[in-house]
C-alpha positions in Angstrom: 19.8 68.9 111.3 22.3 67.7 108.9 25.1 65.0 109.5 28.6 65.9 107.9 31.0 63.8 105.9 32.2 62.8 109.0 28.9 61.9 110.4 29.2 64.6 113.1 25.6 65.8 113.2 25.1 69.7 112.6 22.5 72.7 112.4 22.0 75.4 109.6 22.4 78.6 111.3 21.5 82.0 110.6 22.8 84.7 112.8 22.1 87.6 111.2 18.2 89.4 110.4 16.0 91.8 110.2 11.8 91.4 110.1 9.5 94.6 110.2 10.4 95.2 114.0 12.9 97.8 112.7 13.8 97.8 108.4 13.2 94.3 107.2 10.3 93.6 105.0 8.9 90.6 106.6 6.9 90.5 110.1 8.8 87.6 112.1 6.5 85.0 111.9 7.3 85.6 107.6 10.8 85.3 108.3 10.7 82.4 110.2 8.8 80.7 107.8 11.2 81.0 105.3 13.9 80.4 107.1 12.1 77.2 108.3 11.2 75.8 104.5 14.9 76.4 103.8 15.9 73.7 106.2 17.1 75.9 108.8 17.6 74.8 112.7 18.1 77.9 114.1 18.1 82.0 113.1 18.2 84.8 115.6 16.3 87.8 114.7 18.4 91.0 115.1 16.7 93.6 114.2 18.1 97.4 115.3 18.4 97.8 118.9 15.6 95.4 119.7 16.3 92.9 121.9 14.5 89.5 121.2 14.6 86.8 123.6 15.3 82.9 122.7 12.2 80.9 122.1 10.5 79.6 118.9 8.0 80.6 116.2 6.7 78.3 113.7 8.4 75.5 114.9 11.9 77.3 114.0 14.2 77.9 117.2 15.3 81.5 117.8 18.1 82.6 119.9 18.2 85.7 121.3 19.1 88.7 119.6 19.4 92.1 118.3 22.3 94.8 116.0 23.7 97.8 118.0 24.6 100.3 114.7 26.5 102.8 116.2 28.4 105.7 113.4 25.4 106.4 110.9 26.7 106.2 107.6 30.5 107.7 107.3 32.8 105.1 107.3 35.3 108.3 108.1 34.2 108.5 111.8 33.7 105.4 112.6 30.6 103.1 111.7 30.6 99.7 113.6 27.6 97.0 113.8 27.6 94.6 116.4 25.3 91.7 117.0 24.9 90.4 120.3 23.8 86.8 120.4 22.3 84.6 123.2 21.9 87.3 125.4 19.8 86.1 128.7 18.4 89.7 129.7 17.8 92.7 127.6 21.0 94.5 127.1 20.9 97.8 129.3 22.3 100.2 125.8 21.2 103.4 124.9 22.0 104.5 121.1 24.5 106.9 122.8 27.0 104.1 123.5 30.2 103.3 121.7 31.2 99.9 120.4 33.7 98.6 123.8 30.6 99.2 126.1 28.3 97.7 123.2 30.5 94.4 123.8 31.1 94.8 127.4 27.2 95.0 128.3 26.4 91.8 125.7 28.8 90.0 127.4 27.8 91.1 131.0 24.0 89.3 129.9 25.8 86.1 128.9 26.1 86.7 125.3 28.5 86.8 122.6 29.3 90.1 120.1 29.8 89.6 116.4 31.4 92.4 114.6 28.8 92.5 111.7 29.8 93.1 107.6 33.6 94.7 108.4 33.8 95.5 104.8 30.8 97.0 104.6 31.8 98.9 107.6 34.9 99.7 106.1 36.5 98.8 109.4 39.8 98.6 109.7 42.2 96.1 111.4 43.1 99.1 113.9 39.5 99.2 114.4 39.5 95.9 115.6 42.6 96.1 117.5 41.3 98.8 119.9 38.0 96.6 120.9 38.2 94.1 123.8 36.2 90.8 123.6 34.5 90.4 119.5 33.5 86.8 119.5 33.8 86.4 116.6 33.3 88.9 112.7 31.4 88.3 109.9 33.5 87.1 106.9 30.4 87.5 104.5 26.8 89.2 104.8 24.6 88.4 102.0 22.6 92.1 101.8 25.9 93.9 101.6 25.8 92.3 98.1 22.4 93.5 97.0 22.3 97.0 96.8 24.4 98.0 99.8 27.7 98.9 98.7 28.5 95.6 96.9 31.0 94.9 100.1 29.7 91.4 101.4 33.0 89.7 101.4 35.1 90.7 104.4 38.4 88.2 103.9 40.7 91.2 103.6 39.6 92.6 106.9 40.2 89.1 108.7 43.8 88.6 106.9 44.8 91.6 107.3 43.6 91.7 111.4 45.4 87.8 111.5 48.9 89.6 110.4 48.5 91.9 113.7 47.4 89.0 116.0 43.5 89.2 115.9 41.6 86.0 115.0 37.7 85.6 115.1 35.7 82.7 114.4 34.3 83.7 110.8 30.8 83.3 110.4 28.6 83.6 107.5 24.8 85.6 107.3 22.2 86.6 105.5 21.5 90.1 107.2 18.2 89.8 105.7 16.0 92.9 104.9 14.4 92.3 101.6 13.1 88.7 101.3 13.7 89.0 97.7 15.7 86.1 96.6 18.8 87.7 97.0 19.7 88.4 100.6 17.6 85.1 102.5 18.6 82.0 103.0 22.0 82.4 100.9 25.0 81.9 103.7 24.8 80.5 107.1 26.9 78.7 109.6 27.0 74.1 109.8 26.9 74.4 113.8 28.3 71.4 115.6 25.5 70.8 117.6 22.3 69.5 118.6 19.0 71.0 118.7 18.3 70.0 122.3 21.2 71.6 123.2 20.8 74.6 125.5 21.6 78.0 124.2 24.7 78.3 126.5 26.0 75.1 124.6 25.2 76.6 121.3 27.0 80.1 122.4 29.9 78.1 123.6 30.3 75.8 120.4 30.4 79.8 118.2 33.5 80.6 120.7 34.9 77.6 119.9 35.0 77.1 116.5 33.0 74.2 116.1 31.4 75.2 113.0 32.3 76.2 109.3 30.3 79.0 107.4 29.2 78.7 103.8 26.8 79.3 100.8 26.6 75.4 100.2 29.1 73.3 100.0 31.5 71.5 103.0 35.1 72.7 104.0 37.1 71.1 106.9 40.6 72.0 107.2 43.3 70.0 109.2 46.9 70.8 110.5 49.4 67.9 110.7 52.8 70.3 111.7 53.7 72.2 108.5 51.1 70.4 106.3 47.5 72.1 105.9 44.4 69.6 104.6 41.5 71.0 103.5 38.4 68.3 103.0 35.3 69.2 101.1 32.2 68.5 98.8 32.8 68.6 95.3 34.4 72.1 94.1 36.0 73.7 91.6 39.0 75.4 93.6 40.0 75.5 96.5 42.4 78.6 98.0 44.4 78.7 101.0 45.4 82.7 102.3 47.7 84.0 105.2 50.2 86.3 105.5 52.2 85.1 102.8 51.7 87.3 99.9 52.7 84.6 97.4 53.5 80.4 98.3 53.4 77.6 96.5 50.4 75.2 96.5 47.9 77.5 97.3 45.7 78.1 94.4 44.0 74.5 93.0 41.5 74.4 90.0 39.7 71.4 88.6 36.4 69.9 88.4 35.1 68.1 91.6 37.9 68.5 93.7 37.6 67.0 97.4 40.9 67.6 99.0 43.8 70.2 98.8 47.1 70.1 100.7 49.6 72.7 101.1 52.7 73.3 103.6 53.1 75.8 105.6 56.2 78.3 105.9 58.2 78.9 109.1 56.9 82.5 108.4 54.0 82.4 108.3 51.4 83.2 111.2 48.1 82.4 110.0 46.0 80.1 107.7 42.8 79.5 106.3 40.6 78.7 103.2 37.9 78.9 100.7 36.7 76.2 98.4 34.1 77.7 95.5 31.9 75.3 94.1 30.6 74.9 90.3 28.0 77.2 91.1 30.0 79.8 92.5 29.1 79.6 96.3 31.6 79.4 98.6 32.3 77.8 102.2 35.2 79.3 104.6 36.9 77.8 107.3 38.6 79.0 110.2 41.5 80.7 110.6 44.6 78.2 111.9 47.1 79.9 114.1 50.7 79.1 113.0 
């Protein structure tokens, strides 16, 4: 547990990973261990259509989890991921299910669906559109960066889904398979929370928003009517998107930069941002409804 610039206190998160229970290379109790000397709070394992129920190993907390891949590999016909997250029964899914009752039987045991690496996916916005009840997408996967298609950054799919109305909490994951520097312990959610919380709480602070998801540094961003306020750690820029192709004040560059302000058009319907540090990790906020 980490306290923010704010002093709100907060957990490292990882939603999002795979052991030797389906196509990781680590048993669980391996995973966990390295999860757990990374400073993590909290991880659920979601490996391929095996449900794993909250508990703990190693002294690391694990919520309950699993990935329903549905569409093989053609991103042509359709190829959507979806973790379900919290879940307080084993979801009753065979392989032979589409993604709508994927979400529908995750929510009906208490849990909440992420829409796994869009990018990666290829998934489009009408993708999206047609599929009741995502809790929230992720906006990067670290594996989908190592080897797998070089996709891990899904901020075109979220924009482009804002400009028709859809907006998802945007969280960050490892999707962990290899364990081999690359695709552990590189992005994760800063969870408002506590670790005596009750998974319930911890589901319900997801919907909400209370978190931010990076690779390392802080982002908070504030609305004040038409002026946007991003806080942060040290960066080197900080970038503000929505549907405005081009506006001013959104691109800033310089060397330890803590705070960026831009205003907001009356046209606009959407914004969030990105701050990249010296080292070239990034955090993302959420998206702001305008």
């Amino acid at each position: 547990m980490e306290k923010d610039m704010f002093g709100i206190s907060r957990l490292k998160v990882n939603l999002h990973m795979h052991t030797t229970l389906s196509d990781g290379s680590k048993t669980p109790e391996e995973a966990a261990e390295i999860y757990k000397k990374a400073g993590y709070d909290v991880v659920a394992i979601t490996d391929h259509w095996i449900h794993r129920d909250s508990g703990e190993i190693g002294g690391l907390r694990i919520l309950s989890g699993a990935e329903y891949n549905i569409g093989g590999g053609d991103a042509s016909t359709g190829v959507y991921h979806i973790l379900g997250i919290g879940c307080s029964k084993k979801p009753n899914l065979t392989q032979e299910a589409g993604p709508q009752k994927i979400i529908d039987e995750v929510h009906r045991c208490s849990g909440i669906a992420i829409l796994a690496h869009p990018a990666w996916s290829l998934n489009t916005a009408q993708q999206a559109a047609a599929l009741n009840g995502v809790d929230a997408t992720e906006i990067f996967n670290s594996v989908s960066d190592e080897g797998e298609s070089s996709r891990p950054y899904s901020g075109d799919f979220v924009d482009t889904a804002a400009c028709q109305g859809l907006f998802y909490p945007l969280v960050a994951d490892d999707d962990t398979h290899m364990y081999n520097g690359c695709d552990d312990t590189k992005a994760w959610i800063m969870l408002e929370a506590k670790i005596t919380d009750s998974d319930e709480a911890l589901l319900q602070a997801i919907k909400e928003e209370k978190f931010y998801a990076t690779q390392g540094p802080e982002i908070h961003i504030r609305r004040n009517g038409d002026e946007i306020t991003v806080l942060c750690s040290p960066v080197s820029r900080i970038s503000f998107f929505s549907n405005a192709v081009w506006a001013p004040e959104r691109g800033h560059r310089g060397t330890g930069l803590i705070k960026a302000v831009c205003h907001v058009q009356p046209w606009e319907k959407f914004i969030r941002a990105e701050v990249t540090d010296e080292q070239g990790r990034k955090a993302w906020s959420k998206v702001i409804r305008l």
